[in-house]
N, C-alpha and C positions, 0 to 999 in steps of 0.2 A: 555411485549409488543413485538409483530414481527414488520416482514417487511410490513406483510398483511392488519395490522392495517393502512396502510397507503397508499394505493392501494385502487384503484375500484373493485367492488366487484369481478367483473369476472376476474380479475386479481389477487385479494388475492385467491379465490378459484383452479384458474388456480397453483398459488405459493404451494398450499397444495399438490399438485398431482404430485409435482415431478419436479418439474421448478426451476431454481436459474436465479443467475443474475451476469451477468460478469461486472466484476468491478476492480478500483484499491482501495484494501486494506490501512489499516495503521497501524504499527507495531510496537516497542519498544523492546528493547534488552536488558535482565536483567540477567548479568550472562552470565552462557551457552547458555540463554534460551529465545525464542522469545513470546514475550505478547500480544495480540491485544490490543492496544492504547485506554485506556479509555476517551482521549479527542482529540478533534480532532487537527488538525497540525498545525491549525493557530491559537490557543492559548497553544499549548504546545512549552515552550521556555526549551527547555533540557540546559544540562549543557556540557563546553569542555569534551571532551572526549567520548560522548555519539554514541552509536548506534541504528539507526533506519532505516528501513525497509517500502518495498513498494511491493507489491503483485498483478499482473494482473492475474485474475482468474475466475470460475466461482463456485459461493456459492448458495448451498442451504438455511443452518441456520448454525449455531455455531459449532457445531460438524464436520463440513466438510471443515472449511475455512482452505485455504492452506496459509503457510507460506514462508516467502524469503526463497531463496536458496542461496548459495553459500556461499562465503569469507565473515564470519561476525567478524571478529577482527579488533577494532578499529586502530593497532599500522601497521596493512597491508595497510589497506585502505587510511590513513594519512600519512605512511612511507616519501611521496615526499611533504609534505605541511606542511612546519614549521610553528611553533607558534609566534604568532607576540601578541605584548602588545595592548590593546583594542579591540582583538577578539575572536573568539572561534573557534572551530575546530568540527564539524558533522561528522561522520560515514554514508553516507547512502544505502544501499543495494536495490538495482532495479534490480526487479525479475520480468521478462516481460512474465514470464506462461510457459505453455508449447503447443505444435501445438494445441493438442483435444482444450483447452480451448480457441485458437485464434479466432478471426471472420473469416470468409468466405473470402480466397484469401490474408491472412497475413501470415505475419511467425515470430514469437517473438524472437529477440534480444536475444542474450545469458546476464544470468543475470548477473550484475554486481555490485560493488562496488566506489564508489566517496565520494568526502572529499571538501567540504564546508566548507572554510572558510568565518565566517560571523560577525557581531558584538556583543557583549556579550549581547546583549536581545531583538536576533534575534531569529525567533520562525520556526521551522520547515519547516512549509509552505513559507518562505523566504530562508532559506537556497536551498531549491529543486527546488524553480526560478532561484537560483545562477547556477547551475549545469545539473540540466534536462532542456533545453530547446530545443524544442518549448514544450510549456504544451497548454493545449489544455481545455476549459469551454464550458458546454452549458448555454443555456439561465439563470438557476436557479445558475449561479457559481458554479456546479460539477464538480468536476474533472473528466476528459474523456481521457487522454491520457498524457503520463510523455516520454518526447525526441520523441515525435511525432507518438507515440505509443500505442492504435493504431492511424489508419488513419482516419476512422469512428466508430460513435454507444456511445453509454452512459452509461452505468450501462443496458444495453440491458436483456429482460427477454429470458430465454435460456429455450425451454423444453427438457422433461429428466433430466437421473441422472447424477448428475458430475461426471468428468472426471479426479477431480485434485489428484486422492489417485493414478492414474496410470501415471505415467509419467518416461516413459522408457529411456529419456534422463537425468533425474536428477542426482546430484552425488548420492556418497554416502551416508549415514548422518555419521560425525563424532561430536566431541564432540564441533566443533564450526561451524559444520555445519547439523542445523538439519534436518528432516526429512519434506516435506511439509504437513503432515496428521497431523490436529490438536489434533488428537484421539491419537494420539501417543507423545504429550505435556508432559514433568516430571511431575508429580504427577496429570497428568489430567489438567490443567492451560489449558486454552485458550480462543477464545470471547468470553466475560460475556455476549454481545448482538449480535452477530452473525452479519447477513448482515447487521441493519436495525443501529446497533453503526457504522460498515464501511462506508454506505452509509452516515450519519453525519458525518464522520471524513472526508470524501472527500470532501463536500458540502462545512463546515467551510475552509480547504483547500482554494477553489476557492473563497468564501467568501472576504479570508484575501487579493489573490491577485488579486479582484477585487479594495479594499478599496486604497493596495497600490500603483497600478496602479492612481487612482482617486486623491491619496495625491499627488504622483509625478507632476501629471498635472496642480494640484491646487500651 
């Protein structure tokens, strides 16, 4: 099942022809190696020690989704945030694109790395409230921007081809910092569902920090 499936016709048709859609990704860190998140952030409650990842880019389908950039070693990231008894410790890497992929008149943050410390079954999408704010929903609870970034637009349909296999400011890829081309994944690994799991993993996201918002007030 695509993205298409879920679209207006003239819009899935439009999707066929070369279109993606700019969005923030959701990622997991397994090893060396970075995984598109088979569930979304607000019901994935990772364990201390974990790393994960965050992606503003623009995707066609699965083969092309870009991956976090930079410092993905838990013991960097967390180096200044000790372990205390009743909580846990996140890894998260936000990786805010690169210019081609930005909207019109932004310029993306250099990506980076924070450490969330949160309660032992606190789930993703609570930890990234801890540390990315402002976050940013539309109406549906999707995720649309992580530290205020960007400023407008939503998972926006983009025509043409992506842009995220070229990106002339990225590092290097070393062995803990990979490559943004999914095509280039170890052994092939990468989204099982392409845009249309991201676009669920974000939705759940905003989802969970509408409900906790809602608990708080109640």
């Amino acid at each position: 099942m695509g993205l298409g499936a879920l679209l207006p016709a003239g819009a899935a048709a439009a999707a066929d022809q070369g279109s993606g859609y700019r969005y923030w990704s959701f990622w997991e860190r397994d090893g060396g190696t970075w995984t598109y998140a088979t569930q979304g952030a607000a019901t994935t409650r990772p364990a201390d020690g974990a790393v994960q990842g965050f992606r503003f880019a623009v995707s066609q389908d699965s083969q092309d989704a870009a991956k976090p950039r930079g410092e993905a070693g838990f013991e960097a990231i967390c180096a200044k945030t000790p372990a205390q008894p009743g909580s846990k410790r996140l890894a998260l890497v936000l990786d805010f694109g690169t210019p081609q992929d930005a909207p019109d008149g932004e310029t993306p943050p250099a990506p980076r790395g924070v450490c969330a410390r949160v309660g032992e079954d606190a789930t993703t999408a609570e930890a990234l409230a801890e540390v990315a704010r402002p976050l940013r929903y539309n109406n549906a609870a999707l995720l649309c921007a992580i530290a205020g970034y960007p400023r407008t637009g939503c998972a926006d349909q983009v025509s043409g081809t992506s842009s995220q296999n070229a990106e002339p400011s990225a590092p290097a890829p070393t062995a803990d910092s990979p490559s943004a081309s999914a095509s280039q994944d170890d052994g092939g690994t990468g989204p099982s569902a392409g845009v249309l799991v991201g676009l669920a993993a974000v939705l759940a996201l905003g989802a969970a920090a509408v409900w906790q918002a809602r608990r708080r007030r109640g």
